[in-house]
N, C-alpha and C positions, 0 to 999 in steps of 0.2 A: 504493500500500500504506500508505499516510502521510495521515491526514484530517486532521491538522494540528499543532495546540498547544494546550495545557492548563495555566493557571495553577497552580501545587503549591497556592495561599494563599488565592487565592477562587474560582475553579473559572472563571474565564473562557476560552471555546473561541474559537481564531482561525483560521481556515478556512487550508489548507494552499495556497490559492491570493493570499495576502495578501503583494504585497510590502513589504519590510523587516518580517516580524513579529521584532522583533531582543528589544521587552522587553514585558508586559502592560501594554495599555492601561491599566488601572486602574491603575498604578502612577502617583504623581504624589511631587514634591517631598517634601513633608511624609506620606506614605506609600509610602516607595519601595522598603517589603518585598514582593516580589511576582518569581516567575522563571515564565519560560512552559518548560513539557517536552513533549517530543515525545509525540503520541501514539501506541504503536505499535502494532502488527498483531502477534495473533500466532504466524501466519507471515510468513517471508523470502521473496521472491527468491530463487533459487538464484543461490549464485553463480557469475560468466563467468568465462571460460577467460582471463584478465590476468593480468600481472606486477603492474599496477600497483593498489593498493586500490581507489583511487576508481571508477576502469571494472570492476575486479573486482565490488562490493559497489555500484557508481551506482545501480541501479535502489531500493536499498533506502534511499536517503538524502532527506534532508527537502527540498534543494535542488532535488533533479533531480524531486523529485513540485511542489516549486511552480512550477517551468519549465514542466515538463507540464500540468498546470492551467490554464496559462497560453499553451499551444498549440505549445510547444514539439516539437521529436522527439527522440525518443532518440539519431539520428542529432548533433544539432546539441549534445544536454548531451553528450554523447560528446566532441565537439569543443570547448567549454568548458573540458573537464575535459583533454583535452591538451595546452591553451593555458596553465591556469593551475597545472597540477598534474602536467607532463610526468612529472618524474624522480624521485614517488614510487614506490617497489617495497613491496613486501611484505619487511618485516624479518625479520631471522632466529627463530628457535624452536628453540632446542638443549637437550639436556639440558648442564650443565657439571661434566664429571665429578673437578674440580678444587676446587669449591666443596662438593661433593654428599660427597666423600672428607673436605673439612674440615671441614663440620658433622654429619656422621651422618644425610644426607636424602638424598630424593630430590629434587634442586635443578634446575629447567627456567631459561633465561632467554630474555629477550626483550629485542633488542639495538636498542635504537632510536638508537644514537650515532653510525649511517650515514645517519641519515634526513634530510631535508632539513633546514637548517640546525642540525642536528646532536642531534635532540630529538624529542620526540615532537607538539612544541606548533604545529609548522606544519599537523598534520592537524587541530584546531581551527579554526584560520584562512581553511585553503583550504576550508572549505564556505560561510563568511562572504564570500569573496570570488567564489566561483562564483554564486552568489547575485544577487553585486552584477553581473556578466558578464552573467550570464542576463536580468536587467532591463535592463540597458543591451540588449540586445540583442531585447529585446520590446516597447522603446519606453518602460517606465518610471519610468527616471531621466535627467530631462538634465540635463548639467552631471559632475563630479567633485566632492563635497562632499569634503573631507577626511579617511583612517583616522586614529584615535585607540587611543592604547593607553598605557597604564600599567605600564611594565616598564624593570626593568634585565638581563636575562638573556635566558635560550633564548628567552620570549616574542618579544622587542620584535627579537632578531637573525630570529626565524622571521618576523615581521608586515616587516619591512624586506626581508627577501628576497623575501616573496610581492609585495610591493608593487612592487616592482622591476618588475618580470617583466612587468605588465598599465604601468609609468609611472602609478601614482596615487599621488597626496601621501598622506606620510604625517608625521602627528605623534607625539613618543614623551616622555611625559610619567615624568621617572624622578626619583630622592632627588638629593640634592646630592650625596651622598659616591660615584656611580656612578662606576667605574672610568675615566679619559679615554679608554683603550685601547679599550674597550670601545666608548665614544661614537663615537670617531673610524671605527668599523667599520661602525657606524649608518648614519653620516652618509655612509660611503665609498656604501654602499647608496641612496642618497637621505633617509634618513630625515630629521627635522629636529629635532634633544634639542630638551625643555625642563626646565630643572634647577627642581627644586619645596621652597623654602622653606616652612617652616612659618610662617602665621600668625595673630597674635594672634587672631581669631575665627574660627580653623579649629573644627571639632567634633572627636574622635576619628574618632583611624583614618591611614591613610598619605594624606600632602599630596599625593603622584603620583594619587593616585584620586583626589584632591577637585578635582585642576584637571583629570583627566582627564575628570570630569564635567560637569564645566563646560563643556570643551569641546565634547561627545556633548551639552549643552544646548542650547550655540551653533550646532548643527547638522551635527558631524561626526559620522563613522560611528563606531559601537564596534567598533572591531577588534580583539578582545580574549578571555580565556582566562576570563571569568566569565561564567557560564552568566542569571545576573539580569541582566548589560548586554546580552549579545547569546545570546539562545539556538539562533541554528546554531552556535555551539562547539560544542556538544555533540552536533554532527550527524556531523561525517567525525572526531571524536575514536573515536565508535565502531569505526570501522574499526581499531581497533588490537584488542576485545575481538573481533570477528569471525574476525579474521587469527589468534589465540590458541587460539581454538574448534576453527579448520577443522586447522591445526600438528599441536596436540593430536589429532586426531582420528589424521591421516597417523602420525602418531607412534606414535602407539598406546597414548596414557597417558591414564588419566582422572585429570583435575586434580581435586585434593580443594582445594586453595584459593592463590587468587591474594594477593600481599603489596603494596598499592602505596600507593607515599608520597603525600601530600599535601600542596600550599599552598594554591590558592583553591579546590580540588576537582572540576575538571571533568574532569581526568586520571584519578580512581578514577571518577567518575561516570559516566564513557563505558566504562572499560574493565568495570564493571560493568552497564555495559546491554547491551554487547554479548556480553558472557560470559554472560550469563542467571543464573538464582537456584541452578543445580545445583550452582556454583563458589563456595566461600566467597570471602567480599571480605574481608579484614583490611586496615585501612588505616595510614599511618604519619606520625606529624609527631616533631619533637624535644624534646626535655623545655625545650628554652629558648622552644620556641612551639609551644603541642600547644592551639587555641580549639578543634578537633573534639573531642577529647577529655573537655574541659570541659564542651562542651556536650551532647555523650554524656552525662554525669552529671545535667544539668541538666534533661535531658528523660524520665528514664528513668520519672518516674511522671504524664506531662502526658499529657491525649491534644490529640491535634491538635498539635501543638507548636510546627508552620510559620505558628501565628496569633497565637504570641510572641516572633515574630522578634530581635525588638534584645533581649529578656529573656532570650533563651537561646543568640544567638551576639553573644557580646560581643569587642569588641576585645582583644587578647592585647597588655597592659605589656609593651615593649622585649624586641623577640622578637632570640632571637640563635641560631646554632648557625653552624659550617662549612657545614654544609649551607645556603646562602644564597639558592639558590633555593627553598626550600619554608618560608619567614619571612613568609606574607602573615599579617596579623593577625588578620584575617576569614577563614574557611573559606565563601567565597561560593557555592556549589554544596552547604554542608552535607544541605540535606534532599534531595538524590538519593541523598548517599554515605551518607548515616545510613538511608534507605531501602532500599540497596541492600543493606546492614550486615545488617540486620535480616532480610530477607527469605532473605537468604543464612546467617545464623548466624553470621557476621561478627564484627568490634569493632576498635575502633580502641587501636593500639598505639604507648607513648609509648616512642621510642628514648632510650636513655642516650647522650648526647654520645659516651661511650668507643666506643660500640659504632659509631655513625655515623662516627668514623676509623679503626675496625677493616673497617668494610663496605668502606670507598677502599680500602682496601689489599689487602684480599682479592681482590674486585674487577678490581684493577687488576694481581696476581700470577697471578690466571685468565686473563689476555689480553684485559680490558674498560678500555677507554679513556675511563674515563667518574669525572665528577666527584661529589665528596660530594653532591650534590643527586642526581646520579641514580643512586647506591648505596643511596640512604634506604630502598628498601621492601627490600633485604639487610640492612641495620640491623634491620630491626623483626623479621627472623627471630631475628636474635642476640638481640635480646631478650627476645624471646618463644619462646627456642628450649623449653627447658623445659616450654611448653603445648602443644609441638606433637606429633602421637606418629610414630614413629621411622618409620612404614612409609606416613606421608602422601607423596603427589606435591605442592609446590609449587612455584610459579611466583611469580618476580620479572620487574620491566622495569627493564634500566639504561638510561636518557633522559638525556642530557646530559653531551656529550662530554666530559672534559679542554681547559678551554684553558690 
């Protein structure tokens, strides 16, 4: 159902049977604005009678069409996918009528803070990583080259657990100032830190990404939540707007628009692609680092806009908020979400700090165990309550437990 990938920035097609199609060809050094997107069908799959996403929704994923492609059975991605992706379930979809009583809405959530390593960001991962199974298992790739990834948070805890699981090295390129607690949990997993100094002829932008790149230079795999380094991210993240749809559906509510935070953007971008255009996308960053936003403004009378890459998403000066997972500088995934924005009726919503420690606490008085990063897209209600009218249905995702 999958023919392959499609560059957003120069139109390059890369056949759905290509192993590692991870970033576009044409991308090189000195031109390295360029992200490959799925091209989809459009129709689905119906979905199988599973607990779990991946077997539930496999047949509609960009993975298991380039296994098949490649002569694989369904039988055998089946089996992949319970080797590397056992004890994902399908997360909950509730109305919370705790939240919905204290803003004057009708408030749905989506509880991903039971989900594997405690977030929504392992479903990224594990399609990068079935991927890599499926190839090793069709002959290939020999050898283990090394994952790479760029993270101090849910990411780099999801990419060490999934790593785990198969025994493949993994690298995790994070700031200096990252928590040791944090590291030491990493490394309990196999990972292996590397603490990223800035230096004197760095360019802009975060030093975790520039040696992370270097590495993904050097030869190791991008394991990672930005849709330009590796675009299966964006492949089993969908399963999360799928699982939203079908919820929805059983429930009995038509979602008039989904609220979800962003830091590199592949989290609205998926959940926007698999929600379709019927569901408005609002997205969310914090007034101490809102580059979507920015760039929203920047684009609003350009056409083509993805062929001004570094002119219209520029690095975000010393991004800070509590919310500490959604600080990347760059909104790497921007022309899906600004895409999806658009298509949808959408727009991106700059949360007031106040209100992103009002969303924890709410939150967290509704019976959600979940941290200022994954209350963010409850924040950008509070903020935006005002524009919202009183008899819409929406929908938040808290991702990212309390530690």
């Amino acid at each position: 159902m999958i023919a392959g990938f499609k560059c957003a920035v120069c139109g390059t097609d890369v056949d759905i049977g290509t192993p590692f199609a991870w970033r576009c060809p044409q991308a090189t050094a000195d031109d390295p604005y360029h992200v490959l997107h799925i091209v989809r069908s459009d129709s689905l799959p119906p979905a199988l009678d599973d607990p779990n996403p991946f077997l539930r929704y496999g047949p509609r994923l960009a993975w298991w069409a380039f296994a098949q492609a490649n002569g694989m059975t369904g039988d055998a991605c089946a089996a992949i996918t319970r080797e590397v992706a056992a004890d994902f379930v399908v997360t909950s979809f509730e109305r919370s009528d705790a939240l919905s009583s204290e803003l004057d809405l009708d408030l749905w959530v989506k509880d991903e803070t039971g989900n594997v390593a405690g977030s929504h960001k392992a479903r990224h991962l594990a399609s990068i990583l079935m991927h890599l199974r499926a190839a090793e298992s069709l002959g290939l790739l020999a050898g283990r080259p090394p994952l790479a990834i760029a993270s101090c948070g849910n990411a780099a805890l999801a990419a060490a657990t999934l790593a785990a699981r198969v025994d493949w090295p993994l690298d995790v390129y994070v700031p200096t100032w990252m928590d040791d607690a944090f590291g030491s949990e990493i490394e309990r997993l196999g990972g292996r830190i590397h603490r990223c100094e800035r230096r004197d002829h760095d360019p802009p932008g975060d030093p975790a990404m520039l040696r992370f790149r270097d590495a993904r230079d050097a030869g190791a795999i991008p394991f990672t939540v930005q849709g330009p380094e590796n675009a299966y991210c964006l492949d089993g993240g969908r399963t999360l707007g799928w699982e939203i749809a079908d919820q929805a559906v059983l429930a009995g509510v038509k979602l008039d628009r989904v609220v979800v935070q962003v830091g590199g953007g592949a989290f609205a971008a998926s959940v926007g692609a698999g929600l379709g255009h019927a569901v408005r996308l609002d997205t969310v960053q914090a007034e101490g680092c809102a580059p979507l936003a920015a760039t929203w403004d920047r684009i609003a009378s350009i056409e083509q806009p993805e062929r001004y890459w570094s002119q219209v998403m520029r690095p975000w000066p010393e991004p800070h908020s509590i919310a500490d997972g959604i600080l990347d500088d760059e909104t790497y995934d921007w022309i899906a979400v600004t895409e999806a924005m658009v298509e949808s009726g959408g727009r991106p919503i700059v949360a007031l700090e106040r209100d992103i420690v009002r969303a924890r606490q709410l939150a967290t008085d509704a019976g959600f165990a979940v941290s200022a990063t994954g209350a963010a897209g409850l924040a950008g209600v509070l903020t935006a309550r005002e524009h919202i009218h009183d008899g819409d249905h929406i929908a938040v995702v808290m991702s990212g437990v309390a530690r």
